[in-house]
C-alpha positions as protocol buffer text, in pm:
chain_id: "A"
residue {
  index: 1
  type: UNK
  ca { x: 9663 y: 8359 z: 12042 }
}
residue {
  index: 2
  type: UNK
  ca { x: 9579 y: 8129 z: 12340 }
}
residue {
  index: 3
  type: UNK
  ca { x: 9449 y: 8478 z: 12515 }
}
residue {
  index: 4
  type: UNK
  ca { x: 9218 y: 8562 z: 12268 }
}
residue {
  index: 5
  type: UNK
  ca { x: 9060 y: 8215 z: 12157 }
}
residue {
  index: 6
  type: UNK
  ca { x: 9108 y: 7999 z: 12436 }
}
residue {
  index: 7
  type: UNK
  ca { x: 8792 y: 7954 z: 12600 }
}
residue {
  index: 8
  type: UNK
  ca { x: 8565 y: 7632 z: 12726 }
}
residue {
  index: 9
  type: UNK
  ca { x: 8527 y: 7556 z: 12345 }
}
residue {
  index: 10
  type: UNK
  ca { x: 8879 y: 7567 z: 12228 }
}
residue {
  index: 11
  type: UNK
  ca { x: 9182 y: 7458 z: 12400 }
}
residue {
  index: 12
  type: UNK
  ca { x: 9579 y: 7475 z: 12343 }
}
residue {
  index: 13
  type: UNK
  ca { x: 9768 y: 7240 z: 12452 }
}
residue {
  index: 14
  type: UNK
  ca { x: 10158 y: 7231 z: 12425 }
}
residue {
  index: 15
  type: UNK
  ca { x: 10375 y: 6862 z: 12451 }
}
residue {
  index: 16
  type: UNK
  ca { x: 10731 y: 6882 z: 12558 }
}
residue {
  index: 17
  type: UNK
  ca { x: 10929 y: 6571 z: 12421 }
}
residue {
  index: 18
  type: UNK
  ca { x: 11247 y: 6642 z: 12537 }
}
residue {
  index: 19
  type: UNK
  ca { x: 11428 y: 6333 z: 12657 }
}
residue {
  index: 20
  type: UNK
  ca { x: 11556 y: 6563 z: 12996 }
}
residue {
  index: 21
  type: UNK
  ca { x: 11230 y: 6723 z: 13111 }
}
residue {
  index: 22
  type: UNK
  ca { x: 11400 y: 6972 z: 13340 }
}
residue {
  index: 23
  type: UNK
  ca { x: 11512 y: 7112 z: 13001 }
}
residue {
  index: 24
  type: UNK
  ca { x: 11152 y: 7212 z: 12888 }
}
residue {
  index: 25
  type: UNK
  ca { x: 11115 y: 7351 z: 13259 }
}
residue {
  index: 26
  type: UNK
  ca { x: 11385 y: 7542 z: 13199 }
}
residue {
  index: 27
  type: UNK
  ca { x: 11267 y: 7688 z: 12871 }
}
residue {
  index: 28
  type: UNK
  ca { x: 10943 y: 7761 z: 13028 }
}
residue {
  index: 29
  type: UNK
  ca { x: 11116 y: 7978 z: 13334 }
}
residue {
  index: 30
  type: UNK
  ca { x: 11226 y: 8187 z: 13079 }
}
residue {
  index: 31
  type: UNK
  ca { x: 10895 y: 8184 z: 12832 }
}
residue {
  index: 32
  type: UNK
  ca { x: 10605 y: 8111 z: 13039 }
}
residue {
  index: 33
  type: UNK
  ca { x: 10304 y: 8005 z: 12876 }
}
residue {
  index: 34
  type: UNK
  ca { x: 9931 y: 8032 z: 13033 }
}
residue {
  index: 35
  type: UNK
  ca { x: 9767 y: 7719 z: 12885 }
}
residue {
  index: 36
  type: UNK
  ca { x: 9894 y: 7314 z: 12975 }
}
residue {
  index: 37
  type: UNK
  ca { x: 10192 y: 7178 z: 12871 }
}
residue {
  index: 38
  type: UNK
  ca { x: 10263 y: 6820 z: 12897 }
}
residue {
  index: 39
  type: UNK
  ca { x: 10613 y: 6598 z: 12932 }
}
residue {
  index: 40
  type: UNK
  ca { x: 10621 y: 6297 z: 12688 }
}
residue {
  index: 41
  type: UNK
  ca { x: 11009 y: 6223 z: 12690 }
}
residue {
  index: 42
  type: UNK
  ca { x: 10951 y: 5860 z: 12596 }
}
residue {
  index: 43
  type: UNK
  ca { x: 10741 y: 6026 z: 12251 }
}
residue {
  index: 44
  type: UNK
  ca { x: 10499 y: 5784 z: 12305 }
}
residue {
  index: 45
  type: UNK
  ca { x: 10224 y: 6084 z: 12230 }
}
residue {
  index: 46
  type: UNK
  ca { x: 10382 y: 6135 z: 11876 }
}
residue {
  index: 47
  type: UNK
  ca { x: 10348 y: 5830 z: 11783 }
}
residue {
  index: 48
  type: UNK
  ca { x: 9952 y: 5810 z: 11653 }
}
residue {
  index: 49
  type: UNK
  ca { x: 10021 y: 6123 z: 11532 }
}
residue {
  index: 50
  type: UNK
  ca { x: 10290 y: 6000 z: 11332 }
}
residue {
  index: 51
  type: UNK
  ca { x: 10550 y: 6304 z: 11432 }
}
residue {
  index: 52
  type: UNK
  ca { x: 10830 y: 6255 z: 11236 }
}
residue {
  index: 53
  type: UNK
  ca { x: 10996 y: 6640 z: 11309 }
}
residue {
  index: 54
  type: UNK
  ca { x: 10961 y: 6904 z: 11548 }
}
residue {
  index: 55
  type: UNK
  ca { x: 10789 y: 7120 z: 11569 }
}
residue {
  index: 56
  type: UNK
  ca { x: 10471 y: 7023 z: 11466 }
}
residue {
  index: 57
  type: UNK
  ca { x: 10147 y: 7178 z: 11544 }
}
residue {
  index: 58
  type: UNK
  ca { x: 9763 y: 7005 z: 11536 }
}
residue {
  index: 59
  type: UNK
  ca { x: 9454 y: 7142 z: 11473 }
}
residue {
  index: 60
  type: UNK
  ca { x: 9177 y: 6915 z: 11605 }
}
residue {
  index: 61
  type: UNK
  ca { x: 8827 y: 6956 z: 11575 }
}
residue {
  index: 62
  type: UNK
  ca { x: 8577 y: 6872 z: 11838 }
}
residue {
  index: 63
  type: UNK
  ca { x: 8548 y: 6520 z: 11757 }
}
residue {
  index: 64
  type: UNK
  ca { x: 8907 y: 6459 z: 11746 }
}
residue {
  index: 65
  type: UNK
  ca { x: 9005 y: 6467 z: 11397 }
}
residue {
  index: 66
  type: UNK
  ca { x: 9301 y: 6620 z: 11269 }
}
residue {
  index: 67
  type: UNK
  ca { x: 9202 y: 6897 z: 11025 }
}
residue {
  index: 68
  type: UNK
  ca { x: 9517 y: 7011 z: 10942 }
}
residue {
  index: 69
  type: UNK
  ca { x: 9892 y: 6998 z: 11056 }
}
residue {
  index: 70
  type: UNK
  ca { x: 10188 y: 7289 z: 11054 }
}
residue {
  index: 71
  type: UNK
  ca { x: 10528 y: 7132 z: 11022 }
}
residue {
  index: 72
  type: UNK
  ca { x: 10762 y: 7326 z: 11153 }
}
residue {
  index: 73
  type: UNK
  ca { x: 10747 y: 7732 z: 11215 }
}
residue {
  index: 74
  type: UNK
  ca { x: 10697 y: 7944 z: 10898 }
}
residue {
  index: 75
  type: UNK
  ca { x: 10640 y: 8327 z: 10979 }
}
residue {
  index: 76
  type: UNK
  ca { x: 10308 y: 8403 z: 10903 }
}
residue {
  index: 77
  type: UNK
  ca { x: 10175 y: 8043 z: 11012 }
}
residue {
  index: 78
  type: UNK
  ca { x: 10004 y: 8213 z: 11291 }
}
residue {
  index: 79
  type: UNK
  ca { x: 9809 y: 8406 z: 11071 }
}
residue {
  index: 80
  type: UNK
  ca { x: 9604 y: 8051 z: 10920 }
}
residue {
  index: 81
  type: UNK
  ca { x: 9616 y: 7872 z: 11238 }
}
residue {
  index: 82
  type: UNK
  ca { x: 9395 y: 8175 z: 11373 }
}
residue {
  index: 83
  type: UNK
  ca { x: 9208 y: 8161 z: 11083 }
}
residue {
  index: 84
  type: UNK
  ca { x: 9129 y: 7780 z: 11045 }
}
residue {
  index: 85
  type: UNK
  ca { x: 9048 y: 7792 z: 11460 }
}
residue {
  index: 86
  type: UNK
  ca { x: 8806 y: 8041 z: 11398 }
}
residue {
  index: 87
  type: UNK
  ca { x: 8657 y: 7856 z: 11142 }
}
residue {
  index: 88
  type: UNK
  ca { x: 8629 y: 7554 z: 11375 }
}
residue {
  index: 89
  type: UNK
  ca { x: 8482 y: 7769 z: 11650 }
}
residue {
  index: 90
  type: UNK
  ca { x: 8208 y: 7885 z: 11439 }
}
residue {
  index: 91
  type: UNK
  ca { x: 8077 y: 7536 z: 11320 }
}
């Protein structure tokens, strides 16, 4: 997804929160992403966000706002996150 809607307009951004960051290198060596990822181990990130479990995904619009949130991985989630980014991208 991050190849065909990232652009200047619309960024992904991924936040490890393992407590052991060399674990989320790890994981990365093996499934390499092309957008950032960030190391919080301390959470702190979460905690505005009010993360309770993981994962969780964000959708933010340009001002900031959280316009909706995907707790944990449902097959198929993919399929509205697309869909509501699009959405974004065109207003």
């Amino acid at each position: 997804m991050y190849q065909e809607l990232g652009n200047t307009e619309f960024e992904f951004i991924a936040i490890n929160v393992d407590e052991n960051t060399e674990d989320g290198i790890f994981f990365l060596e093996d499934h390499p992403v092309s957008y950032p990822v960030l190391a919080d181990p301390e959470g702190v990130i979460g905690i505005p966000y009010r993360v309770r479990s993981l994962p969780v995904s964000y959708l933010l619009d340009r001002e900031g706002r959280i316009v909706q949130s995907f707790r944990s991985y449902q097959p198929g989630d993919e399929i509205d996150i697309k869909q509501q980014i699009e959405i974004l991208l065109a207003n």
